[in-house]
C-alpha positions in Angstrom: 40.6 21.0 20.8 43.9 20.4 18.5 44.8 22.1 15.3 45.3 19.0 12.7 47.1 19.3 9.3 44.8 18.7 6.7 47.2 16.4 4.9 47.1 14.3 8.2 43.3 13.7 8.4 42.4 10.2 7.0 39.2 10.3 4.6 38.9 7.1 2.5 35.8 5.3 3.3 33.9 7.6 5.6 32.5 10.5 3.3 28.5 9.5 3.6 27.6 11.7 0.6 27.4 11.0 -3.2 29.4 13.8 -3.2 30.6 17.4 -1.7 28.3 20.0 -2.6 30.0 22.1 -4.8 28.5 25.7 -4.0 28.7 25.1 -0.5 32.3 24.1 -0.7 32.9 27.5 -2.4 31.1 29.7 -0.4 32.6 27.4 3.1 35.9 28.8 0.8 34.8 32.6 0.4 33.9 32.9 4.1 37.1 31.6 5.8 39.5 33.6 3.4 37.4 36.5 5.3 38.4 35.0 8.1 34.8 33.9 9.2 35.0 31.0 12.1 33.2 27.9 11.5 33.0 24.7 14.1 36.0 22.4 14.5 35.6 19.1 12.6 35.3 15.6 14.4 38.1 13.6 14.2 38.8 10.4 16.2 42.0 9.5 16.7 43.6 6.1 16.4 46.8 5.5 18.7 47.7 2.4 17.7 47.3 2.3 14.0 48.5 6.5 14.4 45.5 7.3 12.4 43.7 10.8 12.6 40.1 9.5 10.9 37.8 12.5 9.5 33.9 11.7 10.8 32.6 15.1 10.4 33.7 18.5 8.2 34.4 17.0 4.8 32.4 20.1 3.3 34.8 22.3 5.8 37.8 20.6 5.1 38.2 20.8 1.5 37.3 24.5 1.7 40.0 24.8 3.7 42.2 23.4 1.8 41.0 25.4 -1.6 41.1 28.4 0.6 44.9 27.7 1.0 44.7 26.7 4.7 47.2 24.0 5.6 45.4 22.8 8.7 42.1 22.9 10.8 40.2 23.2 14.1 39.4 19.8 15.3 37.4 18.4 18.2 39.3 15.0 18.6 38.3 12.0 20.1 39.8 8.6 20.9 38.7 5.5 18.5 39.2 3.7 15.6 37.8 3.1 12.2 34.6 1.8 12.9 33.9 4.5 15.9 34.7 7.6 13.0 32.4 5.7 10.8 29.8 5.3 13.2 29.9 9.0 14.0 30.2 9.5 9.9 27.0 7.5 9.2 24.2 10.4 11.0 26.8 13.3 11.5 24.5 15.0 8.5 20.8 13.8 9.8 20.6 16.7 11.9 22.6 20.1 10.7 25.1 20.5 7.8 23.7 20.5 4.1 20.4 18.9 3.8 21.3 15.0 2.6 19.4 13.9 -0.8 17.7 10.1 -1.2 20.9 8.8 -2.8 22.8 10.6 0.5 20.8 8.1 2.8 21.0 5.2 0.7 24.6 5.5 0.3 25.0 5.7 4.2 23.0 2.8 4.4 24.9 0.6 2.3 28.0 2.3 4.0 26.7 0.8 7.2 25.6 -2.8 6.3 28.5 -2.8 4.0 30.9 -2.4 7.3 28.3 -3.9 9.8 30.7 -6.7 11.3 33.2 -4.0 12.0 30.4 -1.7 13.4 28.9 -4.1 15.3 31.0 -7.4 15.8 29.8 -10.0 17.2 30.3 -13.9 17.7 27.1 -14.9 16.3 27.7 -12.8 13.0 24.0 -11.7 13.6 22.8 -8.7 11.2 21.7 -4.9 13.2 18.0 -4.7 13.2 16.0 -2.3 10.9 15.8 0.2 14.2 18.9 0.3 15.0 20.3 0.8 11.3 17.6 3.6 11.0 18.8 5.1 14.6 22.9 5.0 13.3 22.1 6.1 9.9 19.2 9.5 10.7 16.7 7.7 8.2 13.2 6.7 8.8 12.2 3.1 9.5 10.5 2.4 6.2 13.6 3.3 4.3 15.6 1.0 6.4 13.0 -1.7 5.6 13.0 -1.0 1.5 16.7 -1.5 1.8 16.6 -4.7 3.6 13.7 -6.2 1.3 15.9 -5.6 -1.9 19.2 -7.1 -0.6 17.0 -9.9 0.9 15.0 -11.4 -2.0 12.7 -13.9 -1.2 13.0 -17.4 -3.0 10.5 -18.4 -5.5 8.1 -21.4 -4.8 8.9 -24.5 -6.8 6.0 -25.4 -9.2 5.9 -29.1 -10.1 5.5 -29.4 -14.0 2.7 -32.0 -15.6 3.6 -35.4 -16.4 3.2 -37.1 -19.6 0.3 -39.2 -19.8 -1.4 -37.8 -17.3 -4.4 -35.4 -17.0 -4.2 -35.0 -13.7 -3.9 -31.1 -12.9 -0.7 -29.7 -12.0 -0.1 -30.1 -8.3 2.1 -26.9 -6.1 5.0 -28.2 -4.1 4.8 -27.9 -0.5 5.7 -24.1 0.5 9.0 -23.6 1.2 9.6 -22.2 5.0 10.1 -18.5 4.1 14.2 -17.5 4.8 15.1 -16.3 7.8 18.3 -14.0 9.3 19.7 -14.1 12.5 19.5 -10.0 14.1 20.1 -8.4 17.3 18.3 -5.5 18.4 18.3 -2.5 20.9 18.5 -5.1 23.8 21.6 -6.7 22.5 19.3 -10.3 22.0 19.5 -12.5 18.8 16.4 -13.6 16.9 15.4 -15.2 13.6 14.0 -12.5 11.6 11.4 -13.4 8.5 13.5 -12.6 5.5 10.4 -9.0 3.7 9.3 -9.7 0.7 11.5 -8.1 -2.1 10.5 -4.7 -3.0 9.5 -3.9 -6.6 12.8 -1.9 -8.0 12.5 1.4 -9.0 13.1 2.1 -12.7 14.7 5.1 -13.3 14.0 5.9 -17.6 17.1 6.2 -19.2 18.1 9.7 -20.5 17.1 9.9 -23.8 19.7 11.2 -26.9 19.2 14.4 -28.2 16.7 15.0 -30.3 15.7 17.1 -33.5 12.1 18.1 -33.9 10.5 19.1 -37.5 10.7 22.9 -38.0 14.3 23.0 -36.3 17.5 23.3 -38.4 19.0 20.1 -38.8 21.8 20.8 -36.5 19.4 22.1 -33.4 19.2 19.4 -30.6 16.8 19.8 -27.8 16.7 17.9 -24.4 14.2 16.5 -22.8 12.0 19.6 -22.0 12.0 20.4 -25.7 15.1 23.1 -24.9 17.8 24.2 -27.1 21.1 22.3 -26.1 23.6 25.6 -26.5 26.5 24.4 -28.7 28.8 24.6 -26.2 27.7 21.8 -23.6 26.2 19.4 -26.1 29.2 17.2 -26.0 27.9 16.4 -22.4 24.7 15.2 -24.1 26.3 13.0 -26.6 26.2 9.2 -26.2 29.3 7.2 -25.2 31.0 10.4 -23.8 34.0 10.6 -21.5 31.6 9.9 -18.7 29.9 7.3 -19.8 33.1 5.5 -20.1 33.9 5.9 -16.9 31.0 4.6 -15.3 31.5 1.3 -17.4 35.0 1.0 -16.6 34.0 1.9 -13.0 31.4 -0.7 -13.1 33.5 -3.3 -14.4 36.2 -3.0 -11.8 33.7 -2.8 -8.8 32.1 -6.1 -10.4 35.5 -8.2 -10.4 36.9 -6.7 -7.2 34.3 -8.0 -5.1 33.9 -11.0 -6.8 37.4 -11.7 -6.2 37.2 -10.5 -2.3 34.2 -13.0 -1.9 36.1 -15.3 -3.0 39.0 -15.0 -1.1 41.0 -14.4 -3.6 45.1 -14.1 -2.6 46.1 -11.7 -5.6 43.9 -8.9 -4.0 44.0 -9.8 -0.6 46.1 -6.6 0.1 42.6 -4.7 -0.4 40.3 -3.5 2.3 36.7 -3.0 2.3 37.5 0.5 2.4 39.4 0.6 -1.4 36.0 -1.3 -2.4 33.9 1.7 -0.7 35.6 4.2 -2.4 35.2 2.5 -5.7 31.7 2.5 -5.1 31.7 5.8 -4.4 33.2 7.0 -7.6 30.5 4.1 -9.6 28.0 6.1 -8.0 29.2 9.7 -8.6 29.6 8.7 -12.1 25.6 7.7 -12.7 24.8 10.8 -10.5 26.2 13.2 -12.8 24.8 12.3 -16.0 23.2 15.1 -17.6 19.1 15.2 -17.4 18.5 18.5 -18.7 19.8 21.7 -19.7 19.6 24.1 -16.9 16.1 25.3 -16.3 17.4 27.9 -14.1 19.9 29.6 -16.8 19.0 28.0 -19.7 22.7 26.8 -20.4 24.1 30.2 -20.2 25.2 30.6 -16.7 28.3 28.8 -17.1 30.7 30.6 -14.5 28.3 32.2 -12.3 24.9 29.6 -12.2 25.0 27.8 -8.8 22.2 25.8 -9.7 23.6 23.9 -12.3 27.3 24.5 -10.5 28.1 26.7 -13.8 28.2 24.1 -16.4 24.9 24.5 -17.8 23.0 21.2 -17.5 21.7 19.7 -14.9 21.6 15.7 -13.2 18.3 14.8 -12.1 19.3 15.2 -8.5 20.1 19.3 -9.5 16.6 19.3 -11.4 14.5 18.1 -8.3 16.0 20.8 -6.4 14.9 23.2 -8.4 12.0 25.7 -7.2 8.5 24.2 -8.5 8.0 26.9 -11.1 11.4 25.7 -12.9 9.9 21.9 -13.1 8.2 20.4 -16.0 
């Protein structure tokens, strides 16, 4: 057990959520300004590269840090990037704040993203669907979606008719279906069947504000048919401040990786890590676009709503959590 300055600990590339949980950071805050002990944070430290890497305690450590603490209780262990990472990847499956859809996914791509580093190996074989389920703390058949949609299969060449002929169209002989080289459990390598692609899931876009007959003209309702207060309907507004962002995000994501795939020399200062955290702030972007006005306050609990983390509209994620009787 060491006591670590918080501006020692190393973060970039190994928080496994969308995002910190506001509320919980705040009341993590509250408590330890009562002096209220919580469990030391994981850290694994690096003596060769002197680097202290955070695996678990992000939620702890920033409200810490807002709570005007300067360092922490950590538990510390010996190891490098890929070991905190690891750690990182299912340090939430089993206690800490409960982890959302877009939580797993985003540890899932975490993992594959960094798989030759987590796993290295000669044959540059992929980790099987158990064993990214077993490092991650997410069922099999979400391993197995993810797989199928960054796998898709190749379509079947169709020979077209030939002039002058009636004969009917003929199929070209079947491609073999693709295959992957992955290891499992037992450390062995086989040629795994590339799974069918899985049908995408469409999310609808948030529609604009709308006015309805009877309403005065400037009266916009969301998407339950609620008032939008005057005050937050800015955040409702096409093209806004956040909207830019994620396009500018999305953008820069785009032509990083193309460029790291490429091998490209003017950015090959970058790590996988800087492309992580880019991702990371993509995805917090499209996560916090507003779905609805608050169903819990109705837009007026701006300062003391924790549902809506006082700004009076809520993402989709914040909706779903709501209790059933607040749902559509």
């Amino acid at each position: 057990m060491e006591t670590i300055k918080i501006s020692e600990l190393d973060r970039n590339g190994l928080q496994t959520r969308v995002a910190l949980d506001e509320q919980t950071v705040n009341d993590y805050a509250e408590a330890m300004r009562g002096r209220a002990k919580f469990p030391p944070v994981i850290v694994f430290k690096d003596n060769h590269k002197r680097k202290l890497y955070l695996a678990d305690g992000f939620h702890r450590v920033e409200a810490a840090q807002r709570a005007g603490f300067k360092a922490v209780k950590a538990d510390v262990k010996v190891g490098v990037f890929a070991d905190a990472l690891k750690y990182a990847l299912g340090a939430n499956a089993n206690h800490g704040l409960r982890r959302s859809n877009a939580d797993k996914r985003r540890a899932l791509e975490m993992a594959w993203e960094n798989r030759r580093d987590l796993w290295p190996r000669t044959d540059n074989a992929d980790p099987s669907a158990s064993i990214l389920s077993e490092v991650c703390g997410v069922s099999l058949r979400t391993v197995q979606d993810f797989l199928a949609e960054i796998h898709p299969t190749q379509n079947v060449p169709v020979e077209p008719p030939r002039k002058g002929r009636s004969a009917p169209v003929r199929k070209a002989a079947p491609t073999p279906p693709p295959v992957r080289k992955v290891f499992g459990k037992d450390g062995k390598t086989r040629d795994v069947p590339v799974p069918p692609k899985a049908a995408p899931v469409r999310i609808a876009p948030t529609p604009p504000p709308v006015r309805r007959p009877g309403h005065a003209p400037n009266v916009m309702l969301d998407r339950f048919g609620v008032e939008i207060p005057m005050e937050i309907r800015d955040a409702f507004m096409d093209n806004t401040a956040r909207d830019q962002i994620e396009s500018m995000l999305q953008s820069v994501v785009r032509l990083l990786k193309g460029a790291m795939e490429a091998q490209d020399p003017s950015v090959a200062q970058y790590r996988q890590a800087d492309l992580i955290e880019l991702q990371n702030l993509l995805r917090t972007a499209r996560f916090t676009k507003p779905y609805c006005v608050c169903r819990i306050c109705q837009g007026n609990g701006r300062g003391s709503c924790s549902a809506c983390h006082e700004t009076g509209f809520q993402t989709e994620e914040q909706y779903k959590r709501n209790p059933k009787e607040f749902l559509a």
